[in-house]
C-alpha positions as CSV (number, residue, x, y, z in Angstrom):
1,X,32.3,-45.7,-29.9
2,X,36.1,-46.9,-28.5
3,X,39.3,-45.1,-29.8
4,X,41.3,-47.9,-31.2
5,X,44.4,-46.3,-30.8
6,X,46.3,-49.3,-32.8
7,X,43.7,-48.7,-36.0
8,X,44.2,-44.9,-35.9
9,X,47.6,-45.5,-36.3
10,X,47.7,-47.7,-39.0
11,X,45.0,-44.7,-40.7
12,X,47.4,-42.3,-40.0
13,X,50.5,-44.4,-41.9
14,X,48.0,-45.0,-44.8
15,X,47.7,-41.3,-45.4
16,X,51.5,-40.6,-44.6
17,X,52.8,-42.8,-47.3
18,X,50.2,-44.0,-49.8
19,X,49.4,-40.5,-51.4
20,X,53.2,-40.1,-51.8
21,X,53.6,-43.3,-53.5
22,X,52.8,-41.4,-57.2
23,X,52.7,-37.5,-55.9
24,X,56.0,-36.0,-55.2
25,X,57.3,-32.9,-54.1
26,X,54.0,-32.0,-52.4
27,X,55.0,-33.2,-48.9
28,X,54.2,-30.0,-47.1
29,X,50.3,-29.8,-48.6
30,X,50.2,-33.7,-48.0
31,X,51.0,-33.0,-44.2
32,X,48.8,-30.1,-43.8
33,X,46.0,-32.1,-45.1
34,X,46.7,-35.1,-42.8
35,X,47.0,-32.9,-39.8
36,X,42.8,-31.0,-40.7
37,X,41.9,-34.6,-41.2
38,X,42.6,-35.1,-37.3
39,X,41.8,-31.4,-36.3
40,X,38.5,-30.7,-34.9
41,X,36.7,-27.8,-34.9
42,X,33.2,-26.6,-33.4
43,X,30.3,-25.5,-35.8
44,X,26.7,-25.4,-35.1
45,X,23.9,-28.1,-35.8
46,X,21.0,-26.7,-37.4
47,X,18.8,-29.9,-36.7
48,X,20.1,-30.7,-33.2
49,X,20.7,-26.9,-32.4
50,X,23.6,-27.8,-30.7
51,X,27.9,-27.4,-30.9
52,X,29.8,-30.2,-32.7
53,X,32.7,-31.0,-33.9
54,X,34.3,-31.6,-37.3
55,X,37.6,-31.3,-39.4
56,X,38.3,-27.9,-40.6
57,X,38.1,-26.8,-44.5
58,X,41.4,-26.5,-46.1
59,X,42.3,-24.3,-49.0
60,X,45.3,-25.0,-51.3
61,X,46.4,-22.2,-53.5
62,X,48.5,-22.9,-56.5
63,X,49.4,-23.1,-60.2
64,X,47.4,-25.1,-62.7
65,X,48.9,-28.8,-62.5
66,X,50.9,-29.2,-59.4
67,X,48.5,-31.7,-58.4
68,X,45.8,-30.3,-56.0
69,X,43.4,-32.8,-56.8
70,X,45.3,-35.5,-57.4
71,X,46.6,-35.3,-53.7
72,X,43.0,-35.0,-52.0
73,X,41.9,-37.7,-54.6
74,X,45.0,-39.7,-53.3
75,X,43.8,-39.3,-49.3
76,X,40.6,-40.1,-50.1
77,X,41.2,-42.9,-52.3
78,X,43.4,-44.0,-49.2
79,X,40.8,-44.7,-46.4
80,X,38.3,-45.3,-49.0
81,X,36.3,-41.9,-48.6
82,X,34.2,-40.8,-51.4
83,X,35.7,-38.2,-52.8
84,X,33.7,-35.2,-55.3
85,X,34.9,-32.5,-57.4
86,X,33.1,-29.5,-58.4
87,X,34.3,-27.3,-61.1
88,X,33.4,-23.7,-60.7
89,X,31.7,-22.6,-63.8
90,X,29.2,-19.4,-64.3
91,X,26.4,-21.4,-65.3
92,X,26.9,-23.7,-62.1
93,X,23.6,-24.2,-60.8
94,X,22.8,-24.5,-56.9
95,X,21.1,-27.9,-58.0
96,X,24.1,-29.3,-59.9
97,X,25.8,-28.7,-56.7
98,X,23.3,-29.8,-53.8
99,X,21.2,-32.4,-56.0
100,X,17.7,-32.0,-57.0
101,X,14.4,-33.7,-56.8
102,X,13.0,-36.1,-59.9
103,X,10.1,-37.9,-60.7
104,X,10.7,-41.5,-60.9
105,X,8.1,-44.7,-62.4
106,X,8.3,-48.1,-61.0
107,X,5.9,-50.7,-60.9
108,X,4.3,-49.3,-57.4
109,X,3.5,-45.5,-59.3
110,X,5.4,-42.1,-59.6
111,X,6.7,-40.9,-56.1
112,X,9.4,-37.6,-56.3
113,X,13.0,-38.4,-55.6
114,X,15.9,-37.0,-54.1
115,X,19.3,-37.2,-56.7
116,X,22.1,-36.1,-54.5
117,X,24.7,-34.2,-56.1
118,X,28.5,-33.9,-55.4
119,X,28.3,-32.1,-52.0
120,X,27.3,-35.5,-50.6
121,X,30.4,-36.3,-50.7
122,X,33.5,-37.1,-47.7
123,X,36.1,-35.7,-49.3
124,X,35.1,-32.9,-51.7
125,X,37.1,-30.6,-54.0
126,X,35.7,-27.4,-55.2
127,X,38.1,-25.6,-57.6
128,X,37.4,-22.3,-59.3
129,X,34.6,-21.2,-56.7
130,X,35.3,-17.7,-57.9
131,X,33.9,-17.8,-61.1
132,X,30.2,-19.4,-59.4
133,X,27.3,-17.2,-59.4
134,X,26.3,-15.8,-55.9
135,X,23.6,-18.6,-55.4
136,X,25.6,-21.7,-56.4
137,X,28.5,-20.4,-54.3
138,X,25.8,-19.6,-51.4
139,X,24.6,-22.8,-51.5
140,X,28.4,-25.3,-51.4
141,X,29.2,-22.7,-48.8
142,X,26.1,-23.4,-46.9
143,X,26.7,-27.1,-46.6
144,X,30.4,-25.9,-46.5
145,X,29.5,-23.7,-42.4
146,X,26.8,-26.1,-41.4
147,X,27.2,-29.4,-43.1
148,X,23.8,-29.5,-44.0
149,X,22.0,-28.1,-47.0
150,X,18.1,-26.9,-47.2
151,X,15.7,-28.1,-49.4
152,X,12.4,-27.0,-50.2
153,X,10.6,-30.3,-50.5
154,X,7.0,-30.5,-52.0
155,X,5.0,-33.1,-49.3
156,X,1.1,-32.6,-49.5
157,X,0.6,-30.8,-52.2
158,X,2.9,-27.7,-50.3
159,X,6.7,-26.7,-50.0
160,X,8.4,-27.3,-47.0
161,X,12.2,-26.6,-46.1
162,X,13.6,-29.6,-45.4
163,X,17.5,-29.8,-43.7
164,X,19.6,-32.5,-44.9
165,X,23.1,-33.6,-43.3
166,X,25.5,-33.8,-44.7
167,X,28.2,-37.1,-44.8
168,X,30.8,-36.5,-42.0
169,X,34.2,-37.7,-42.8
170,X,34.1,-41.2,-40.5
């Protein structure tokens, strides 16, 4: 892959002044934001068993309605990232979090499918995680650490843990 250094400029003007265009006053957050988006960091890949890199995890503390959301919303609405919001609730279920398997009916039979939830996501938002139970808040912080979640898929007639990765912010 070749570092266009003329494209990663124009990103970086994107982010600088698009999300600013309707949130104001939140300049300092805005830049902090920018700055993880280009920040890498080394975790561990639990299917390649190997270091990597990725962008940190940032954590904006404030009041109700300064505009948290609305300014990761506005970054990932700016480079077209999908962006995911989780609201922290006590009956928050690891499933409602990481997705869950289904049984779906077309013309070809029943097979068992995979609905992903909002942790599939680029840019995701998780607000309240204080008020999940232990195993929901295991779970998001699971794919949080290792960007990857595991499953335990049934495949002949047995359960099997199955790793998953995780979208990387590209």
């Amino acid at each position: 892959m070749e570092f266009d250094l003329d494209r990663a400029s124009e990103i970086i003007q994107k982010l600088r002044t698009e999300p600013r265009q309707w949130l104001f006053g939140l300049d300092e957050p805005a830049d902090r934001l920018l700055l993880a988006l280009f920040t890498l960091i080394p975790y561990t890949d639990k299917l390649s068993r190997t270091k990597r890199l990725a962008p940190p995890h940032v954590l904006f503390v404030g009041g109700t309605g300064v505009g948290k959301t609305d300014l990761v919303n506005a970054h990932a609405m700016s480079v077209r990232a999908k962006f995911r919001r989780i609201q922290g609730m006590p009956n928050l279920l690891p499933p409602d979090v990481i997705g869950y398997s289904t049984i779906a009916e077309d013309l070809s039979g029943r097979r068992i499918v995979f609905c992903k939830g909002p942790i599939f996501g680029h840019m995701i938002l998780a607000d309240e995680m204080n008020r999940m139970n232990p195993k929901t808040k295991s779970a998001f912080l699971e794919g949080m650490e290792e960007r990857s979640i595991t499953l335990n898929v049934l495949k002949d007639g047995e359960y099997k843990e199955e790793v998953i990765p995780l979208y990387p912010i590209s």
